[in-house]
N, C-alpha and C positions, 0 to 999 in steps of 0.2 A: 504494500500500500504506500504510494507517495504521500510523503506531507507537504501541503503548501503553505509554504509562510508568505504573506500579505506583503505587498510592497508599501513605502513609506506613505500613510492617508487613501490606501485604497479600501474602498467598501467593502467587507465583506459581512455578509447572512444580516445587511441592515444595519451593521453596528459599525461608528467609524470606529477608526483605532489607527493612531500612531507609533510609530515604531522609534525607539530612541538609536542612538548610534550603537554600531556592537560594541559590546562592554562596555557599558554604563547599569549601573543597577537604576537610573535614573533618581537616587535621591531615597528609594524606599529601603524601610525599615521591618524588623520582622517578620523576614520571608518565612514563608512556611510550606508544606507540602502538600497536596493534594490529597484529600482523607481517599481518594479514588485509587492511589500509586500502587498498583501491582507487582513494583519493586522490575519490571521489564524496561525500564529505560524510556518511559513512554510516561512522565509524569511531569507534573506542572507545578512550579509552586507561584505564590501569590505574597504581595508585599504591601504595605498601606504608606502611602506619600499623603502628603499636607493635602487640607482639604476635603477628606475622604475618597481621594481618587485613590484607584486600584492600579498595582503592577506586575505583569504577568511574564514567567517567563519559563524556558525548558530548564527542569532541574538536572537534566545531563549537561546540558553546556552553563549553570551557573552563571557566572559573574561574567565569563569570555562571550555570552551571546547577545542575541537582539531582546530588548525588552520591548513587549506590549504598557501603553498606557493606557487607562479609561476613566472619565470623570464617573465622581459617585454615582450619578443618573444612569451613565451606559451599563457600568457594569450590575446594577439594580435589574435593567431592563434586559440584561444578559443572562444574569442569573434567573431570572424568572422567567424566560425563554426556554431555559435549558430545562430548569424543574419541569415546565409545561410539555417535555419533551420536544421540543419544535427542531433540536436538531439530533434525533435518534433518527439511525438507519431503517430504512425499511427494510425489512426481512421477517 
């Protein structure tokens, strides 16, 4: 399965999101890990910046990759997305 990672301010599934430079934590504190991580290399963790914006990124690449940002409202509207299932596979 390829993964796509979003180019800097491109749309995607409705949610904008920018992308900070590679290796930047951009600022966030408290990274944490995805209560989802199957420990397969395929986990995310999440960091909280000023504001209540949210900061996302792959916890195999750490500090050395690209960071997602999202202001409070996106990632509210993401998270409730995802709960509503809107981005599960069909199968």
């Amino acid at each position: 399965m390829a993964v796509h990672k979003p180019r800097k301010g491109q749309r995607v599934s409705s949610f904008e999101m920018t992308t900070e430079t590679t290796g930047s934590t951009a600022g966030a504190t408290g990274w944490r890990k995805s209560a989802r991580c199957a420990g397969n290399g395929a986990c995310v963790e999440i960091g909280s910046l000023h504001g209540g914006a949210v900061a996302a990124r792959d916890a195999y690449d750490g500090d050395a990759g690209p960071v997602l940002t999202f202001s409070a409202a996106q990632w509210r509207a993401f998270t409730a997305a995802a709960k509503a299932g809107r981005f599960d596979l069909a199968g």
